[in-house]
FITOR-712726 format. One line per field, with one value per residue (C-alpha): residue number from 1; residue in one letter; x, z, y. Coordinates in steps of 0.05 Angstrom, whole numbers. Example, Ala and Ser with C-alpha at 12.3 -4.5 7.8 and 13.67 -1.06 7.14 Angstrom:
2
drenba	c(1 2)
fimi	c(A S)
x	c(246 273)
z	c(156 143)
y	c(-90 -21)
***
This chain:
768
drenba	c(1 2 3 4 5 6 7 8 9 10 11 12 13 14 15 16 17 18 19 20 21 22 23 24 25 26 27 28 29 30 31 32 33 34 35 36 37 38 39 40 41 42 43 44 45 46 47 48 49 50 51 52 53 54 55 56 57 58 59 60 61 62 63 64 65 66 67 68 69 70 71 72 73 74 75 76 77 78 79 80 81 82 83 84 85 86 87 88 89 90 91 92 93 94 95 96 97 98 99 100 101 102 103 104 105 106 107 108 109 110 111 112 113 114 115 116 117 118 119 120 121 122 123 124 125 126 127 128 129 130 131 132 133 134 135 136 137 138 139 140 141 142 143 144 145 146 147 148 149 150 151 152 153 154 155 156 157 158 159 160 161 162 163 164 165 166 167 168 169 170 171 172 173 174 175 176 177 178 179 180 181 182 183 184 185 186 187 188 189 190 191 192 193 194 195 196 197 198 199 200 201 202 203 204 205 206 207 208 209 210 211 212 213 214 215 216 217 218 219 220 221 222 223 224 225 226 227 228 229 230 231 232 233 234 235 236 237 238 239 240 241 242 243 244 245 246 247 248 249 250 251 252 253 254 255 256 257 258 259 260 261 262 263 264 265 266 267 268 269 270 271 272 273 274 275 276 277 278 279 280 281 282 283 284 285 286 287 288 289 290 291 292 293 294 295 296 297 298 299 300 301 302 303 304 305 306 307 308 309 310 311 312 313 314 315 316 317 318 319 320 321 322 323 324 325 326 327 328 329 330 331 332 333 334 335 336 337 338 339 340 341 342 343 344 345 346 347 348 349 350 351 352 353 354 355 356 357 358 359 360 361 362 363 364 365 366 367 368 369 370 371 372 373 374 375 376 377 378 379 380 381 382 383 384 385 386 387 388 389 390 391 392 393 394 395 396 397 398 399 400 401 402 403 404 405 406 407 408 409 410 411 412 413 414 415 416 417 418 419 420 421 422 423 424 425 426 427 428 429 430 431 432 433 434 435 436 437 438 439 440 441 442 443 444 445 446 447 448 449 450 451 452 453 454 455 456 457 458 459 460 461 462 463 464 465 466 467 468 469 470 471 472 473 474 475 476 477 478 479 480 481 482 483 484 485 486 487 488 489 490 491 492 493 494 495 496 497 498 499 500 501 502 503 504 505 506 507 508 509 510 511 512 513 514 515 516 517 518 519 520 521 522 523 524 525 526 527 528 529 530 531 532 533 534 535 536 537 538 539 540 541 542 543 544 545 546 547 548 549 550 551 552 553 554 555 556 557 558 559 560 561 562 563 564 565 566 567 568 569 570 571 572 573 574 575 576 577 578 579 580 581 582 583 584 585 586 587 588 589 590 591 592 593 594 595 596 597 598 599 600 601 602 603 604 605 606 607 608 609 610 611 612 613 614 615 616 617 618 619 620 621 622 623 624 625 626 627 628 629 630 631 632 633 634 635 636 637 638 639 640 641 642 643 644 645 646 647 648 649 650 651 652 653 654 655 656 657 658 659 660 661 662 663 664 665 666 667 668 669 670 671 672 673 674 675 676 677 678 679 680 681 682 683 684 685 686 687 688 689 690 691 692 693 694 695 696 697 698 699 700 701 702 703 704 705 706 707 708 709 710 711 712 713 714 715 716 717 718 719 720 721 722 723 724 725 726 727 728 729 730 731 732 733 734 735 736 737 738 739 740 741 742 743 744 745 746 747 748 749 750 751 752 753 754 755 756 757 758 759 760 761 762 763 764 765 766 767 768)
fimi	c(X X X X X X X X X X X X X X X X X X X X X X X X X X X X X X X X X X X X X X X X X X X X X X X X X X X X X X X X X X X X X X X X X X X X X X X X X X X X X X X X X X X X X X X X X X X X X X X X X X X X X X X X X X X X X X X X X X X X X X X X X X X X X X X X X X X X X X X X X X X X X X X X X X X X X X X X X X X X X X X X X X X X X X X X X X X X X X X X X X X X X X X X X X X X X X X X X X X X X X X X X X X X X X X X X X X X X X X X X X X X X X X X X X X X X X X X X X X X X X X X X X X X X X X X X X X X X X X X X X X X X X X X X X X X X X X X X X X X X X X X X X X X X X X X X X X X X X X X X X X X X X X X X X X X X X X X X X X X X X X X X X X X X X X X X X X X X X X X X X X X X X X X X X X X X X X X X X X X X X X X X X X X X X X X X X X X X X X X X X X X X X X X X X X X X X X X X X X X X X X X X X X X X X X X X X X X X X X X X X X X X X X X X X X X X X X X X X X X X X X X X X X X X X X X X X X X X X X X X X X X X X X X X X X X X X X X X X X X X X X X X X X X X X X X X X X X X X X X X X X X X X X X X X X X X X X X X X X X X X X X X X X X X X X X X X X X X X X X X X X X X X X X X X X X X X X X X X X X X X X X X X X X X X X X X X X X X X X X X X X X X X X X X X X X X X X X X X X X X X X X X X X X X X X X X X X X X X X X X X X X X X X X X X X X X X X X X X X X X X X X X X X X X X X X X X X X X X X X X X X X X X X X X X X X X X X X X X X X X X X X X X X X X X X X X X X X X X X X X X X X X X X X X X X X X X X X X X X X X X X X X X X X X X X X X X X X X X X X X X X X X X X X X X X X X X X X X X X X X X X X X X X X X X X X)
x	c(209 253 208 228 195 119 119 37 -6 -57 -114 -117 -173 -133 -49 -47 -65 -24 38 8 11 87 119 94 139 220 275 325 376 334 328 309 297 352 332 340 401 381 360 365 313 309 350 363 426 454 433 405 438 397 375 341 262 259 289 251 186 216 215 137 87 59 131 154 221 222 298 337 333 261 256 306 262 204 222 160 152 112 138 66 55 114 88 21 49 63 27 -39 -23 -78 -88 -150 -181 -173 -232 -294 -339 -293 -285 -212 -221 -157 -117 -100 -51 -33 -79 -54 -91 -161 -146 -140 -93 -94 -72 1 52 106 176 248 309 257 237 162 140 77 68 -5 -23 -17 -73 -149 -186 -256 -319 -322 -244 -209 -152 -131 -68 -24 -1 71 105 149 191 266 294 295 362 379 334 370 308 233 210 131 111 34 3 33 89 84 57 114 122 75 17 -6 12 -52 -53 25 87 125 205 240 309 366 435 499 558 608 680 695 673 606 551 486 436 378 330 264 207 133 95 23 -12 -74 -54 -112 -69 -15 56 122 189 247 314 350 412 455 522 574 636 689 716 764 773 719 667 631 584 514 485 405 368 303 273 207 140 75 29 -51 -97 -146 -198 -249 -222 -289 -339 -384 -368 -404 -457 -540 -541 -602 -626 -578 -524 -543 -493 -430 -377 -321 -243 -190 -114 -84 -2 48 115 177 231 279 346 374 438 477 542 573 635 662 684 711 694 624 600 570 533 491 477 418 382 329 285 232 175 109 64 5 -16 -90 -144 -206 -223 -262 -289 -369 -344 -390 -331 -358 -413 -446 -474 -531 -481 -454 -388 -361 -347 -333 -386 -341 -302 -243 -238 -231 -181 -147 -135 -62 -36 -5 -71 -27 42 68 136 179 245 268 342 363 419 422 480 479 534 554 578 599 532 493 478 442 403 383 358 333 274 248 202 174 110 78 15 4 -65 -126 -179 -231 -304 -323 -397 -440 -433 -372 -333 -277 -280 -240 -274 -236 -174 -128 -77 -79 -16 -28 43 65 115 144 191 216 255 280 320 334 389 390 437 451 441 401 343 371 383 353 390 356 360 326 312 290 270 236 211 188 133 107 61 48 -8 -34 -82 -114 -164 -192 -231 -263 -338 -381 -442 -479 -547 -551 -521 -474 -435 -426 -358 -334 -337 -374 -314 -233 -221 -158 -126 -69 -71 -13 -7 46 60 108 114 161 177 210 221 256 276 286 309 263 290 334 273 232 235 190 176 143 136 100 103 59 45 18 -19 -25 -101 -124 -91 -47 -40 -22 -3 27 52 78 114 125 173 178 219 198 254 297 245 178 170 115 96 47 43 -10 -4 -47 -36 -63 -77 -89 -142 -97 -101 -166 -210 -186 -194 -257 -250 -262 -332 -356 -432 -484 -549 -584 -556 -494 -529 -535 -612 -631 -660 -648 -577 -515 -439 -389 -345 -279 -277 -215 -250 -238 -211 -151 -167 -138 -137 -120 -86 -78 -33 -10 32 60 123 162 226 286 334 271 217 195 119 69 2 -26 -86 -94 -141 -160 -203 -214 -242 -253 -253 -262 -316 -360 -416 -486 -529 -522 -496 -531 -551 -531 -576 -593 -578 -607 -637 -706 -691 -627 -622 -619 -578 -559 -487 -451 -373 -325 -334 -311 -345 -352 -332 -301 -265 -213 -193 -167 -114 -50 -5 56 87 162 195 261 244 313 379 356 281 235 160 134 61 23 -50 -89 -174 -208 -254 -277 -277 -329 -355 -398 -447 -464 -449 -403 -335 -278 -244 -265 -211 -211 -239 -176 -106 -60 4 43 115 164 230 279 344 358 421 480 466 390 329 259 200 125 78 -8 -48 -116 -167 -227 -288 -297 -365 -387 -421 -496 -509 -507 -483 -554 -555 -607 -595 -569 -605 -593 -528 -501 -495 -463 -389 -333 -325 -256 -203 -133 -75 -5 54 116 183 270 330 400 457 508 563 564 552 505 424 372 297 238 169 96 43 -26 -5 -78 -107 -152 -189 -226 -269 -284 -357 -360 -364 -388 -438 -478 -477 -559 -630 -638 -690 -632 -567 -511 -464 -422 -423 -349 -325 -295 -225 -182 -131 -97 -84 -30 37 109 166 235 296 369 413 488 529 601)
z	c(356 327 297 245 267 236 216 252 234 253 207 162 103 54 47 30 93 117 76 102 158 176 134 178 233 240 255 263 214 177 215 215 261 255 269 329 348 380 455 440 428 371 364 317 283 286 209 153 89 33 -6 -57 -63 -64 2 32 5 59 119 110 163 134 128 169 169 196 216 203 276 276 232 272 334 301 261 210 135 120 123 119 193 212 172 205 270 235 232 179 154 163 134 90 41 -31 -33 15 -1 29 -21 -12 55 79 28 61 39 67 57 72 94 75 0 -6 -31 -102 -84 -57 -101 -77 -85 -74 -81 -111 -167 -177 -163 -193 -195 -171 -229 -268 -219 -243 -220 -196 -202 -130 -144 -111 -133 -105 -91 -25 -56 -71 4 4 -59 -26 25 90 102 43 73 104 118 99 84 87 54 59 29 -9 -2 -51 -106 -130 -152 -212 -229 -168 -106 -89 -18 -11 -34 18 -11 11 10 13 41 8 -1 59 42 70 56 109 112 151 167 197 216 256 265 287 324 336 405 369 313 266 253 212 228 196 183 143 127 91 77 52 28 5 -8 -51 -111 -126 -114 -165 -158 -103 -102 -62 -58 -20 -7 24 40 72 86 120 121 113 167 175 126 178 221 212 222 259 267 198 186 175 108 70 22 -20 14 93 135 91 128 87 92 127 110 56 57 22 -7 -12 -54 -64 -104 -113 -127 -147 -183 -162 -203 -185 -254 -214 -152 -143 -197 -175 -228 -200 -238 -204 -222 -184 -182 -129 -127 -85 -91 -48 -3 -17 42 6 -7 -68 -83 -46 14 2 5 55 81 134 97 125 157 202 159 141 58 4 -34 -101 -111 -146 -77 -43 -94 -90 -15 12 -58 -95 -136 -165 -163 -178 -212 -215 -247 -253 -277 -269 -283 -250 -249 -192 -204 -161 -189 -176 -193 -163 -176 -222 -209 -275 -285 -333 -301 -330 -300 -316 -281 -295 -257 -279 -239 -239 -288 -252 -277 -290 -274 -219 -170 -205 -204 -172 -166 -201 -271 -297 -275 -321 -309 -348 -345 -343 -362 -353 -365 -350 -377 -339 -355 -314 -303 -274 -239 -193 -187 -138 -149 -135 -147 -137 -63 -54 -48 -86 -116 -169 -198 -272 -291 -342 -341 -389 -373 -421 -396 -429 -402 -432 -396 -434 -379 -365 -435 -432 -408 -477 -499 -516 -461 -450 -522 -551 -530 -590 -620 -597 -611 -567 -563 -583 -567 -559 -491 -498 -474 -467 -444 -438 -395 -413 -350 -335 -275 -240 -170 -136 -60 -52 22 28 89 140 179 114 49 7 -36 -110 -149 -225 -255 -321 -344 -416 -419 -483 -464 -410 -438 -404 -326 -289 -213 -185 -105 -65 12 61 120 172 237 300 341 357 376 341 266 220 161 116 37 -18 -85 -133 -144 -190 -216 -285 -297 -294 -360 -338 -324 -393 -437 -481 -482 -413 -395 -321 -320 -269 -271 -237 -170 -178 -214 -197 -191 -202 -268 -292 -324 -342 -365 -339 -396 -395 -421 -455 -443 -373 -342 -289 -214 -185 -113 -86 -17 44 101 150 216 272 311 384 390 434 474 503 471 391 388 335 305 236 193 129 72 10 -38 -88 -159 -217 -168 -220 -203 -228 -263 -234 -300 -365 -428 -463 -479 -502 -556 -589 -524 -522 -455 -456 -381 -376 -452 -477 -416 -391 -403 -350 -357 -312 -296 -259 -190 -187 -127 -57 9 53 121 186 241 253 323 349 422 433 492 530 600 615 586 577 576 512 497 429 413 349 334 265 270 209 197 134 82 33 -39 -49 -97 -55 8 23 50 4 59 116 162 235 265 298 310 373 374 429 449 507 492 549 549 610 610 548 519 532 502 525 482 498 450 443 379 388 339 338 307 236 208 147 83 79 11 -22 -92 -125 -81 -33 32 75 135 198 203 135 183 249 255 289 351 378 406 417 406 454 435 483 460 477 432 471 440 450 416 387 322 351 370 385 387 419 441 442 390 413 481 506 452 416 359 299 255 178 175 99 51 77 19 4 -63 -61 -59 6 29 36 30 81 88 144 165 180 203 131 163 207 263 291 361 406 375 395 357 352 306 302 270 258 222 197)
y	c(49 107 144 206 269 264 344 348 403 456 461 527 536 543 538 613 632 590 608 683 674 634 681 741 703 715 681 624 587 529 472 401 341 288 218 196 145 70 96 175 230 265 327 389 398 473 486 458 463 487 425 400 395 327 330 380 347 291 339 350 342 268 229 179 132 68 47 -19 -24 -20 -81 -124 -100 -138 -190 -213 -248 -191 -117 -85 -118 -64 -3 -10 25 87 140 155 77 21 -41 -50 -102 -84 -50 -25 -88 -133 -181 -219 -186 -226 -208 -139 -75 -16 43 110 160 124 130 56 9 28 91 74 72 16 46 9 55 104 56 32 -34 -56 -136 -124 -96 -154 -180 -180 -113 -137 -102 -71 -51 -115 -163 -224 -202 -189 -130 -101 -97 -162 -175 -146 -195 -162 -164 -115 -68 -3 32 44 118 132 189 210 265 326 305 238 282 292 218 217 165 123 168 206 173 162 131 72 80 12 36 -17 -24 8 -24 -25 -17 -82 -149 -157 -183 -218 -270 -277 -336 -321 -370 -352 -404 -393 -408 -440 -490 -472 -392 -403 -408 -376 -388 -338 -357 -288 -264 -202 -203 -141 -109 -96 -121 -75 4 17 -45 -72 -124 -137 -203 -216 -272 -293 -367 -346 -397 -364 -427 -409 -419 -474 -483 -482 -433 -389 -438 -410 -349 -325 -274 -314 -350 -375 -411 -463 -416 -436 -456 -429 -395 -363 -380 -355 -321 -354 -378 -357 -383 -324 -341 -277 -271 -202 -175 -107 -89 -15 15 84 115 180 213 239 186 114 66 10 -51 -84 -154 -191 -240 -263 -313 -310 -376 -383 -441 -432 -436 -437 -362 -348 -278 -288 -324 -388 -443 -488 -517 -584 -640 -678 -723 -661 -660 -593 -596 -554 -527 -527 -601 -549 -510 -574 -606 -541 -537 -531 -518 -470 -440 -378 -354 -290 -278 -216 -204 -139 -105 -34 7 77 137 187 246 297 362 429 456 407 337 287 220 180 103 55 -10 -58 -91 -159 -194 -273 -283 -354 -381 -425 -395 -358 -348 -268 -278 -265 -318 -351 -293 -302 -381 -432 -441 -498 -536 -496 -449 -375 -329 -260 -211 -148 -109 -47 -3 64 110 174 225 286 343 399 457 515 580 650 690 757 751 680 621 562 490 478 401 390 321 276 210 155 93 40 -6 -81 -123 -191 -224 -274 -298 -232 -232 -294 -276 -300 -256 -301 -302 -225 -210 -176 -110 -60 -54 -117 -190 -235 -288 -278 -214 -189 -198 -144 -67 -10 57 98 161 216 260 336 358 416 435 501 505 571 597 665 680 647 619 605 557 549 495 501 444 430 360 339 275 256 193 164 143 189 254 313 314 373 372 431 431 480 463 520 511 554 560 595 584 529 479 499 486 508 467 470 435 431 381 358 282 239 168 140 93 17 -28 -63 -7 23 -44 -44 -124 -134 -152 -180 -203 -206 -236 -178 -187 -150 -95 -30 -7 -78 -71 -137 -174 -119 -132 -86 -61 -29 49 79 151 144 214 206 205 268 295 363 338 392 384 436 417 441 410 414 377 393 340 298 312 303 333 342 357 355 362 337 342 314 329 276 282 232 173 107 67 16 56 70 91 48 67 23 -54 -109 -144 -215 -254 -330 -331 -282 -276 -249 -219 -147 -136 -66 -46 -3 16 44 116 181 196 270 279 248 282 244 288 274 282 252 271 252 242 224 232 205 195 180 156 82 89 120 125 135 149 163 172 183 192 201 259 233 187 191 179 244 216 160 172 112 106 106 50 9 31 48 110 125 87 91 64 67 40 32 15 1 -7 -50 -69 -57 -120 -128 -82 -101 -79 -64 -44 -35 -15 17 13 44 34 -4 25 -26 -1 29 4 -67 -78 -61 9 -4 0 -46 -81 -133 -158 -111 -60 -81 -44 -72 -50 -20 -76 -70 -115 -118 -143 -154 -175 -165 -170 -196 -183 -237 -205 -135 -185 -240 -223 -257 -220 -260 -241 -249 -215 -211 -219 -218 -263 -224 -251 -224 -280 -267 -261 -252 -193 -130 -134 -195 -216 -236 -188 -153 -217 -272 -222 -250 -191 -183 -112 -90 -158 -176 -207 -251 -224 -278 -293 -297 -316 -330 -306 -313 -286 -295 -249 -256 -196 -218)
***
């Protein structure tokens, strides 16, 4: 795989010493890695122009690119599967109890799914968010990764750490920018089919049919037209019997589900004029669907069951009925219009989104056991929508002697959620919640955010440029934000390259978490201490998560060889949780056991830390032959106040790659993933600890994947291979948490999802 350079790091205490310390070293002319072409090492261009910040926020130690020809090397309906090789990225269930285990998203870093923002051409995406937030932080979602059609895709940018800071509300682990195709001056264009064909029938298969089409219109428009047929069918409904952790009780003998389908349909398109040189306007408009094929999952893993007959059934007659069919469907139309200007001062980049999201799905219960499982046969839509606004320009100029750019921007969000499912939990056992009505509350909640940035890349000295950086936001809830960041760059010679960066990110509490009106319940089991009954309630006095992130790197690269080390470190306040003390309680309830129940909200965990190590090996060992190799291990990742991880994600990851190029029409492919060790929860949902099977980890396994792409014509490919070459399986157990007292809890230690086994794969791509 081409990798970008990965800007590694040695580990200093604190970034002033660090930005002490590089500029006590002299120099060279500013320099950067270029990426490497198909079959070449990366190399250094003779001098780097002074940019602008947001640009040399892209040459820090924790960003990565993966190329178009990365994707065409390995074809897949779901784009995630490809960022996983790259460096500081895992995938991870929604949240550390494991709950929708299969339903997994890229984490960056540790700092979990909620804490990357989704990006295409630098514009949020943030359908999930329209998605339920459980109690334990999950959503039945597959997150925010596949909604362009692959062939629009020019290339993927992962940015982790400092430098995603500078992208506002949602970045505090890292930002993944999908970046699309421009529009050729000639009429082009290409398809692609690819198929996925499992060894064992009960994995599921897939099948893509996309397109991209674009050119001209005239000498001032140009057109862009995308399209994506795409079917990942779920896996077996039985494909974990057996495998799952001890039940008891009315619950022995349930084993929980396996990966659910998914239906793609993608339509997206783009208008282009050129008003005058320097000046393009896009017009884009999309539209994409994502249905599921669902395979029995419901939120506490009890789906099915043997009768006395020997029969494996369903334990609801819903999640039966429901099987194979389309239980929710996601919907996402979006339309943008964006200037970028060049001038002789500078430059400018400006757009107007709006973003629209239906989530129409079966009604799901929001207590205790039911939560999460069907409650009724009808269908709830949840919307949201989006507005953003932004805009900003940088210009040239000096500071005395000092050459600098400096960027000025502003930007404009209003958020619009209505979800009328989410407030139907009735107070009538444990009684009613002060300051709001047990039944018909109001099912709508906005925010909006107001945010100010500025940026100066200032060249110090030939071999040094630093990087300052102050963005505030104003939420209209939470309050005032304020994240400043500073990136230091520093150049020892030719071939060694000092980097260091520091940025305070944040996130703002999302529309559930901040909504008075939404209430879960528990019966006792789900509560914390065990005191009895307790609602969860939403708080609009929630404080924003915020995280001071470290990273300092250091990096080789000449003709051959692209080398790297770095350190990174984050320390995380304000984390929002599910509270641990009551506020209060709830009174007048009709059932003497369960009323007068407690009443927690969400809160701010003091305080959490997130540290680790990422390195980077590249080298050409000759003209048709490169390896690439990448590892990330994880210090820590831990909640302070209780002691638990923030993600269950390996201890370390190893990727490594051989690409050959064997002849001038045929590339052969080899790759292996390490993982290491998957260490499960210590505490269950009441916060005692955990015993038995609760606490077994996953131990380490590897997967290898082999594969070639023949090129027919310079026009005409075709990529085939084998994932999972060596057939290695992983079985959902259940939750990592079991959902009853410690006597009969069924928790499943790390083992909370499904890797498929071997699978054979094939694409054909045609450009025109």
């Amino acid at each position: 795989m081409a990798i970008k350079a990965e800007r590694p790091s040695w580990r200093l205490q604190t970034v002033a010493v660090a930005a002490a310390l590089l500029c006590m070293q002299g120099g060279v002319q500013a320099q950067v890695a270029a990426p490497a072409p198909d079959g070449q090492a990366a190399t250094l261009p003779v001098v780097e122009v002074l940019g602008t910040a947001e640009n040399a926020w892209k040459q820090a130690p924790g960003v990565s690119t993966v190329t178009r020809e990365d994707l065409d090397a390995q074809p897949t309906n779901d784009l995630a599967q490809v960022l996983r090789e790259q460096p500081g990225v895992n995938f991870t269930s929604n949240s550390s109890s494991g709950q929708r285990g299969n339903n997994r998203q890229i984490d960056l870093r540790g700092m979990g799914p909620e804490n990357t923002l989704i990006l295409v051409d630098g514009k949020p995406v943030n359908s999930r968010s329209a998605v339920r937030y459980g109690w334990r932080g999950e959503r039945d979602t597959r997150g925010d990764m596949n909604w362009v059609p692959p062939d629009a895709i020019d290339q993927i940018e992962v940015l982790r750490g400092p430098a995603a800071a500078r992208y506002g509300n949602g970045a505090a682990g890292g930002v993944v920018n999908i970046i699309t195709k421009g529009i050729p001056d000639k009429l082009g264009g290409s398809a692609t089919l690819y198929y996925s064909l499992p060894e064992d029938s009960r994995d599921g298969a897939a099948q893509r049919t996309s397109f991209s089409l674009a050119g001209p219109l005239s000498g001032q428009l140009g057109f862009r037209l995308s399209g994506n047929i795409a079917k990942t069918d779920a896996d077996a409904w039985d494909i974990n019997a057996g495998h799952a952790s001890t039940r008891t009780g009315i619950y022995a003998g349930t084993f929980p589900a396996g990966r659910e389908g998914v239906r793609n349909r993608d339509l997206s398109a783009r208008l282009t004029l050129k008003p005058a040189a320097g000046h393009t306007i896009d017009f884009d408009a999309a539209y994409a669907r994502q249905g599921n094929i669902y395979a029995g999952d419901t939120q506490n893993t009890n789906n099915f069951t043997v009768n006395a007959a020997g029969d494996l059934v369903a334990t609801s007659q819903r999640v039966w009925d429901a099987l194979g069919s389309e239980t929710n469907r996601m919907t996402r139309s979006t339309y943008a219009l964006t200037h970028k200007g060049q001038y002789d001062f500078g430059s400018s980049n400006a757009y107007l989104q709006y973003e629209r999201t239906r989530n129409r799905r079966m009604d799901e219960g929001l207590a205790g056991g039911t939560e999460g499982l069907f409650s009724s046969d009808h269908y709830s839509t949840a919307r949201l929508s989006i507005l953003t606004a932004h805009a900003e320009a940088s210009a040239r100029g000096k500071w005395g002697s000092l050459a600098h750019v400096m960027t000025v921007g502003g930007e404009w969000v209003d958020q619009r959620l209505d979800d009328a499912n989410s407030v139907t939990q009735t107070t009538t056992e444990a009684g009613s919640v002060p300051g709001i009505t047990g039944a018909g509350r109001s099912s709508k909640i906005s925010a909006r955010i107001a945010s100010l940035f500025v940026e100066d890349n200032i060249e110090v000295t030939p071999s040094t440029l630093l990087t300052p950086g102050l963005r505030v936001d104003r939420h209209s809830t939470v309050g005032t934000n304020w994240s400043p960041s500073l990136n230091l760059s520093h150049y020892l010679d030719d071939r060694i390259t000092l980097k260091a960066g520091v940025a305070r990110a944040y996130k703002a509490p999302n529309l559930y978490q901040l909504n008075p009106n939404y209430l879960l319940y528990s019966r006792g089991i789900g509560c914390w201490g065990a005191g009895g009954s307790c609602y969860l309630q939403g708080n609009a006095g929630l404080k924003a998560e915020t995280s001071i992130n470290k990273e300092l790197g250091v990096e080789y690269a000449d003709d051959r060889l692209l080398a790297g080390l770095t350190l990174f470190h984050n320390d995380y306040r304000n984390k929002i949780e599910a509270g641990t003390a009551p506020v209060g309680n709830a009174v007048g309830g009709s059932n003497g056991s369960y009323a007068n129940a407690d009443i927690f909200t969400w809160t701010n965990v003091p305080k959490a830390v997130v540290s680790g190590v990422e390195g980077s090996f590249n080298i050409k060992l000759s003209p048709a032959l490169k390896w690439s190799n990448n590892l990330t291990y994880m210090v820590q990742s831990k909640n302070k106040a209780t002691g638990e991880q923030l993600s269950i994600i390996p201890r370390y990851t190893v990727n490594s790659r051989v690409e050959w190029r064997a002849t001038a029409a045929l590339q052969l492919l080899g790759s292996v993933t390490w993982y290491g060790r998957q260490k499960p929860n210590k505490l269950d949902y009441q916060g005692l600890a955990l015993t038995g099977e609760e606490t077994q980890s996953l131990s380490p396994y590897a997967l290898v994947g082999v594969g070639a792409r023949y090129s027919f014509t310079k026009d005409v490919t075709l990529t085939a291979g084998i994932d999972n070459l060596f057939d290695k399986r992983l079985y959902r157990k259940g939750n990592a948490v079991g959902v009853n007292n410690p006597r009969t809890i069924y928790g499943a230690g790390a083992a909370t999802y499904n890797e498929p086994g071997r699978s054979f794969y094939a694409a054909l791509g045609a450009r025109f």
